[in-house]
C-alpha positions in Angstrom: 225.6 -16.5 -249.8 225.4 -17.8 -246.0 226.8 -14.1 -245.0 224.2 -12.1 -246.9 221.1 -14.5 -246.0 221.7 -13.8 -242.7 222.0 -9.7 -243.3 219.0 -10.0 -245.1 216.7 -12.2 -242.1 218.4 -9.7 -239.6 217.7 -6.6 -241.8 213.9 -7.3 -243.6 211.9 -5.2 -241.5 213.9 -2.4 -241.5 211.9 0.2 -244.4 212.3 3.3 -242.3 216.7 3.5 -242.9 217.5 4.4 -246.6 221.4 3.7 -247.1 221.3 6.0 -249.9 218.9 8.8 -248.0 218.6 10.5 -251.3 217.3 7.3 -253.5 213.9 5.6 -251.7 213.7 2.0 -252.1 217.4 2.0 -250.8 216.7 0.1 -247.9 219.7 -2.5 -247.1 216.8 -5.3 -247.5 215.9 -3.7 -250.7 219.7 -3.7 -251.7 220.1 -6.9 -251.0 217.4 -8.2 -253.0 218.6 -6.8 -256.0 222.0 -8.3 -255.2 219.8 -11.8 -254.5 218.4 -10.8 -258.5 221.4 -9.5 -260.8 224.4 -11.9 -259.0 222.4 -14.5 -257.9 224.2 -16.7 -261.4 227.6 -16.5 -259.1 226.5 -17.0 -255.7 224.9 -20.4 -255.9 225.1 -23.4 -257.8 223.6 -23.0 -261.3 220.8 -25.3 -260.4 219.7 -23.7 -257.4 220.0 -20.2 -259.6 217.5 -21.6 -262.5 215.2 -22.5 -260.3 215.2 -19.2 -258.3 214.9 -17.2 -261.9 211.8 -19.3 -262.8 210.6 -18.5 -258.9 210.8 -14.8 -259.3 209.2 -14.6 -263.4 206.7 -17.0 -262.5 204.3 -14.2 -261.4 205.7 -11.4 -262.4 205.4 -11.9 -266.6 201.2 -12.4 -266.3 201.8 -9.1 -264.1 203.3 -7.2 -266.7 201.2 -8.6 -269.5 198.1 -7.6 -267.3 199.5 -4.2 -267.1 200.3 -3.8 -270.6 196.7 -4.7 -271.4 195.9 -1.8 -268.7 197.5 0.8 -270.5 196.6 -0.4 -274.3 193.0 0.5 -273.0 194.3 4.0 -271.4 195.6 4.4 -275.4 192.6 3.1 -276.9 189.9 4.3 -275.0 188.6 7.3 -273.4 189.4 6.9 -269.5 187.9 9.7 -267.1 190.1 12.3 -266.2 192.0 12.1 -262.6 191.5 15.9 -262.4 187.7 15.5 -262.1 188.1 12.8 -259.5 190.0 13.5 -256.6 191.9 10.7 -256.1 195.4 9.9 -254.4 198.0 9.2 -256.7 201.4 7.7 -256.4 203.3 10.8 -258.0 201.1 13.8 -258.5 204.0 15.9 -260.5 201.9 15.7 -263.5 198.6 15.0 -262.6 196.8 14.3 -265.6 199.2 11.6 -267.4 198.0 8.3 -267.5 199.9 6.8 -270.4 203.5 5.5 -269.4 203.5 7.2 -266.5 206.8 7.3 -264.2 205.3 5.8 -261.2 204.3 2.8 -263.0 207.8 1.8 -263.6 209.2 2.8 -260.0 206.2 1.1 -258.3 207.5 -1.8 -260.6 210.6 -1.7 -258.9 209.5 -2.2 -255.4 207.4 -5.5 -257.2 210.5 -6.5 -258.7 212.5 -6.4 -254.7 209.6 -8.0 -253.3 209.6 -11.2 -255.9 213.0 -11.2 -255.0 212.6 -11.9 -251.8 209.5 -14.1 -252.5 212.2 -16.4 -255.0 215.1 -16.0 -252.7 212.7 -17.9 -249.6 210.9 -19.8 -251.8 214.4 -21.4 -252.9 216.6 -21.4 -250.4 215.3 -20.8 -247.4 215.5 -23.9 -244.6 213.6 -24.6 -241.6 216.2 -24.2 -239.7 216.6 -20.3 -240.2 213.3 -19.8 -238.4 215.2 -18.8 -235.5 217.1 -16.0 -237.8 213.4 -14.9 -239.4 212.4 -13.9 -235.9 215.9 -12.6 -234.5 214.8 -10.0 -237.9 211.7 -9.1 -235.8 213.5 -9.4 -232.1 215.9 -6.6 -233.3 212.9 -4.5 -234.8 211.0 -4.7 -231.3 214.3 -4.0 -229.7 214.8 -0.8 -230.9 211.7 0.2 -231.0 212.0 -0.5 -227.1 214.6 1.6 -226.6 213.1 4.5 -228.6 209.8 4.1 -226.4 211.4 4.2 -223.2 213.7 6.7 -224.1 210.7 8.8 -225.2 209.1 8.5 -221.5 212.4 9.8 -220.1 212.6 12.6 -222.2 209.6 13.2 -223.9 211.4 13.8 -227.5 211.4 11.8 -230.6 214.3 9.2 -229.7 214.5 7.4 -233.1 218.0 8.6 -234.2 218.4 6.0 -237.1 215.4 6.7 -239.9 216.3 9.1 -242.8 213.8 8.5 -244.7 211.5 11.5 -246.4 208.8 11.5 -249.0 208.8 14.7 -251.3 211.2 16.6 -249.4 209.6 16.6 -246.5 211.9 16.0 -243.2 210.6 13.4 -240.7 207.4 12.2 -243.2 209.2 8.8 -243.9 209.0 8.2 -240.5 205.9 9.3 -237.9 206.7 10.0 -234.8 202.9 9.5 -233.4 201.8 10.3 -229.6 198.2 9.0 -227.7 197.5 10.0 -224.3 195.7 7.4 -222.2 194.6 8.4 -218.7 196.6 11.5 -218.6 199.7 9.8 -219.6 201.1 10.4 -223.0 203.2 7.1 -225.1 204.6 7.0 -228.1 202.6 4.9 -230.4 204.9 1.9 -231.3 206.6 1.9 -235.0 210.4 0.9 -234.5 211.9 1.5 -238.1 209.2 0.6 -239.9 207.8 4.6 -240.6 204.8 4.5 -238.8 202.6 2.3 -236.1 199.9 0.9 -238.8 202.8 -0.3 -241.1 205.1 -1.8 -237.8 201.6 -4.1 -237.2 201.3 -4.5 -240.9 204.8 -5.7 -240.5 204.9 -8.2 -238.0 201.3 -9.5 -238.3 202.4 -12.3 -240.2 205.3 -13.2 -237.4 202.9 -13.1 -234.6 200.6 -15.3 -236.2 203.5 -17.7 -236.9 204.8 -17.4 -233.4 201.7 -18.4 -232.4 201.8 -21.9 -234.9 204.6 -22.8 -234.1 204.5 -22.1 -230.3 206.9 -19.7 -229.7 206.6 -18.5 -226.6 209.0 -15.5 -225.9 208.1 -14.1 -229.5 204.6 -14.5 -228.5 205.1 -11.9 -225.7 207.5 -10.1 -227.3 205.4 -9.2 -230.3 201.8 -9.0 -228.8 203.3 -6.7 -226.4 204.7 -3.9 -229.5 201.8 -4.3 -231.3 199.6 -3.5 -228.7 202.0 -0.4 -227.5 201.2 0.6 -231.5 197.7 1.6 -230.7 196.8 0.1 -234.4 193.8 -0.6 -236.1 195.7 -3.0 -238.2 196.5 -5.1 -235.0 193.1 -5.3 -234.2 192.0 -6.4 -237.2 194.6 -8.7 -237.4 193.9 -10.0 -234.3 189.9 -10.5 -234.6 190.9 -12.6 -238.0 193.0 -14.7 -236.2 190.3 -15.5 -233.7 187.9 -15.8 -236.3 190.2 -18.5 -238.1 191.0 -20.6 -234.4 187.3 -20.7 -234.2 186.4 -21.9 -237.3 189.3 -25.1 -237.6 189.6 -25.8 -234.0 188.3 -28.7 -232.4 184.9 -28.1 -230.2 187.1 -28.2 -227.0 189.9 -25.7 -228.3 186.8 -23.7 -229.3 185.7 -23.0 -225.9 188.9 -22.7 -224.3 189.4 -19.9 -226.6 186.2 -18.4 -226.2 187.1 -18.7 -222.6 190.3 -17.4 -222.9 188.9 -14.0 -224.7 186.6 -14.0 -222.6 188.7 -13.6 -219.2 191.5 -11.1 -221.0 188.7 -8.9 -221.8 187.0 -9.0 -218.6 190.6 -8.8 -216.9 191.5 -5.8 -219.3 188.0 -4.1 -218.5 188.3 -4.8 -214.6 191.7 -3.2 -214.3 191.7 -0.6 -216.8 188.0 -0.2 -218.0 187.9 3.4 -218.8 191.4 3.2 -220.6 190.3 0.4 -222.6 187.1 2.0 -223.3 188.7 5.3 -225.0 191.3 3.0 -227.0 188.5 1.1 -228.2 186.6 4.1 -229.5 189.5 6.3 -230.8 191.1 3.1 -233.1 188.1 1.2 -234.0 184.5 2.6 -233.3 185.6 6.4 -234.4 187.2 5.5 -237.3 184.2 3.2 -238.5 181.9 6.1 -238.1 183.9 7.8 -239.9 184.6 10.6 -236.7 188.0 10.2 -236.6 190.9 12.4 -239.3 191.8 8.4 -240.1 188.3 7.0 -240.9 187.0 9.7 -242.6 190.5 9.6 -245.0 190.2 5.9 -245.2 186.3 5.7 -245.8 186.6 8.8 -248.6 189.6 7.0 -250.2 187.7 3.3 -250.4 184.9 5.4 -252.0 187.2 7.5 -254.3 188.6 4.6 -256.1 185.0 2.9 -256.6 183.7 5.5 -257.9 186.3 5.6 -260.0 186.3 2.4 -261.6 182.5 2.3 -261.9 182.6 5.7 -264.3 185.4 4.0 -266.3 185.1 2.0 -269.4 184.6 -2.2 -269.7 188.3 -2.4 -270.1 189.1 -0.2 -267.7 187.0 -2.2 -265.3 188.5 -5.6 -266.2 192.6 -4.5 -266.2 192.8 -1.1 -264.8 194.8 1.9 -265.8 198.3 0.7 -264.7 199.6 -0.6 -261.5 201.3 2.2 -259.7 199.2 4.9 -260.5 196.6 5.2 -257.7 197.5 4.7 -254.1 194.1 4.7 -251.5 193.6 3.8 -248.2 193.5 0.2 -248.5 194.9 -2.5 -251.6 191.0 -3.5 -252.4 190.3 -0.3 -253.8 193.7 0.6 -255.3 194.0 -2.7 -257.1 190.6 -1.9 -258.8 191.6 1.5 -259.9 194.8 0.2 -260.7 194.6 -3.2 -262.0 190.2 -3.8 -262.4 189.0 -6.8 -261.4 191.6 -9.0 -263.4 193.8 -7.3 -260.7 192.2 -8.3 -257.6 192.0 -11.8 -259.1 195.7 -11.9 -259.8 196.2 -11.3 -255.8 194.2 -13.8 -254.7 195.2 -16.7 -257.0 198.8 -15.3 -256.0 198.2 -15.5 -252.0 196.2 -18.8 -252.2 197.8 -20.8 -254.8 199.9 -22.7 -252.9 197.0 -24.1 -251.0 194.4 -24.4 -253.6 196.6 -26.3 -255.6 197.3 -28.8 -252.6 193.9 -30.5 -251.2 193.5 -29.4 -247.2 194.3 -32.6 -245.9 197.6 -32.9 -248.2 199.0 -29.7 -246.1 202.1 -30.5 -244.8 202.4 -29.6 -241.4 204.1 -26.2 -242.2 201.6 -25.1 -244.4 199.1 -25.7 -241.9 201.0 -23.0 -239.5 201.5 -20.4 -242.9 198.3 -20.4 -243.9 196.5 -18.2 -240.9 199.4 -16.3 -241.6 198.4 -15.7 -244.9 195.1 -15.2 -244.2 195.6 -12.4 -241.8 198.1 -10.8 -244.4 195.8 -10.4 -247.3 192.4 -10.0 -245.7 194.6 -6.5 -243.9 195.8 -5.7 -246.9 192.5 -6.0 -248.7 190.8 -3.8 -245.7 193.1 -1.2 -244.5 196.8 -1.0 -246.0 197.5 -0.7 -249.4 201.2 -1.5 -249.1 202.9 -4.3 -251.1 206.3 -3.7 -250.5 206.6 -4.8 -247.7 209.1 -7.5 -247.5 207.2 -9.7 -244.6 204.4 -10.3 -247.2 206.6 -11.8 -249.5 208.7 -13.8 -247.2 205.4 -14.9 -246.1 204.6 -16.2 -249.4 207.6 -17.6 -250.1 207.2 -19.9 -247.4 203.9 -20.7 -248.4 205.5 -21.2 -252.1 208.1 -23.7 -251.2 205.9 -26.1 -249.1 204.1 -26.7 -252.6 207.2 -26.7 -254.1 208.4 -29.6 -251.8 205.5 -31.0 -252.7 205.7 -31.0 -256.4 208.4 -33.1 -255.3 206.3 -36.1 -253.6 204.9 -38.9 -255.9 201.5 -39.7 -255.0 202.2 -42.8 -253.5 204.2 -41.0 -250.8 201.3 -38.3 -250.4 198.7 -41.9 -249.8 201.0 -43.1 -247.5 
């Protein structure tokens, strides 16, 4: 077990490397987590084991039950036809199927890893790993290092290691993205993650946690690739961080902050002004006016799945049609389409559990660094990626998970005290 927790801290960001390149979802993180689920019985003590099973069904049976309830009302009632709205869906081979439909079991799948993974921290995951968590996201940053300097020396697409493809299509599991910035062209930083929003996505949570628990290096380390990533995500990530500082902060730590913005921007502005000024425009202000290829696709798809689950019946608007089906430009609108407002519910009681069910000044001191963490995972996810699969979330929430776990543990004379 000590062997293949390690693999599995070292390996978690990796999504980009399939070990069977044939069969998606075979990531060796993904592997792992199905070896965490089917031989977990023989690789811990039985204890350990129980309380890992109950870990990982906890939320996923009210996740199936809401879905069955999805597609009893795709049986029972008349739902609009996806051929009269054009909508993204997961697997388009046959477009008008709603009922039982293949995706919803191998989006199920890719739930199923990620609970895994959510279990397997939640259980035996120990503070002292931290270290291991972020040697995961050193090794991440380190190649995607050497493919970024190795793509200013030669100009060519350096990242020799990602064989993943999506419908056949060579290269599309993996983005190899370029922005030129005062007449010098960069590689838009993704590592082995497939593209630059999903390496921020990534390691949002881990730069907010670096930043908790005062980890210098790792500070650097990551603020530096996310930037190099030319990201929206990383900017929205960043501004609800900043938000969140602000808002629990003392009044003193709240202008040093302000402060601190202050004098990075003006810093930023003074050296590189014009630079900063056509980043700014090209990942936030175009894409919010919709000019940009990227706004206008992620505006059009937040408005294709509303519109979608206003013309659909009562049901349809309470639970959905079926996780898996629909896949937007962000998780607020696919969990609607998907899932209905029961859906978006089941999210948020999911992210925020552990904290609601603790009173604030009951945190423990950990849960006081995972929250912003948490925060800034979901509010992104709600706003501009629609991924769930991503293994950070839900070693994220595992940690979140066994802090009110520990304290299920306390008696509430040691919680007075």
């Amino acid at each position: 077990m000590r062997v293949l927790k390690s693999l599995f801290y070292y390996l978690f960001p990796i999504t980009s490397v399939l070990v069977i390149p044939f069969i998606q979802g075979t990531t060796p993180a993904f592997l792992l987590c199905f070896i965490f689920l089917f031989l977990n019985w023989l690789l811990s003590e039985k204890k350990n084991a129980s309380k890992f099973y109950i870990i990982f069904l906890a939320p996923l049976v009210p996740f199936i039950l809401l879905n069955t309830l999805a597609q009893a009302g795709v049986a029972w009632f008349e739902t609009p036809s996806i051929t009269q709205i054009p909508i993204v869906l997961v697997d388009d081979a046959n477009p008008t199927n709603l009922f039982l439909r293949g995706s919803i079991f191998t989006q199920l799948l890719y739930l199923i890893a990620g609970l895994s993974a959510f279990a397997f921290i939640a259980t035996y995951y120990k503070d002292s790993e931290i270290n291991k968590l972020f040697w995961g996201i050193r090794i991440l940053i380190i190649y995607g290092a050497i493919e970024w300097i190795l793509f200013m020396i030669t100009g060519q697409n350096s990242d020799f290691l990602s064989n993943r493809s999506f419908n056949g299509e060579e290269g599309s599991g993996s983005l190899f993205q370029l922005i030129t910035i005062g007449g010098v062209t960069l590689e838009r930083f993704k590592s082995l993650t497939g593209e630059p929003s999903m390496f921020a996505f990534t390691v949002l949570p881990f730069w907010v946690l670096a930043f908790e628990y005062k980890r210098s290096i790792d500070i650097i380390l990551i603020t530096f690739s996310l930037a190099l990533s030319f990201s929206t995500t990383f900017f929205l990530g960043l501004f609800i961080y900043i938000i969140y500082k602000l808002c629990v902060s003392s009044f003193s730590k709240k202008i040093i902050l302000l402060f601190s913005v202050i004098a990075v921007i003006s810093v930023l502005i003074a050296v590189a002004g014009d630079e900063i000024s056509l980043i700014w425009n090209g990942m936030v202000v175009e894409k919010l006016a919709e000019e940009s290829t990227s706004g206008q696709d992620r505006f059009l798809g937040f408005r294709l799945g509303l519109d979608y689950w206003t013309n659909i019946n009562y049901w349809g608007k309470a639970f959905g049609v079926g996780f898996g089906i629909f896949r937007l430009t962000d998780f607020f609108s696919t969990t609607l389409s998907n899932n209905g407002v029961s859906g978006l519910i089941y999210w948020t009681i999911l992210f925020f559990l552990p904290f609601i069910a603790i009173k604030s000044s009951c945190w423990s001191d950990t849960s006081k660094k995972i929250f912003p963490a948490i925060l800034v995972v979901f509010i992104t996810m709600m706003v501009s990626v629609p991924e769930y699969m991503y293994l950070s979330i839900w070693i994220t929430l595992g940690l979140a998970y066994r802090e009110l776990i520990n304290f299920s543990y306390f008696t509430s004379d040691d919680v007075n005290k």
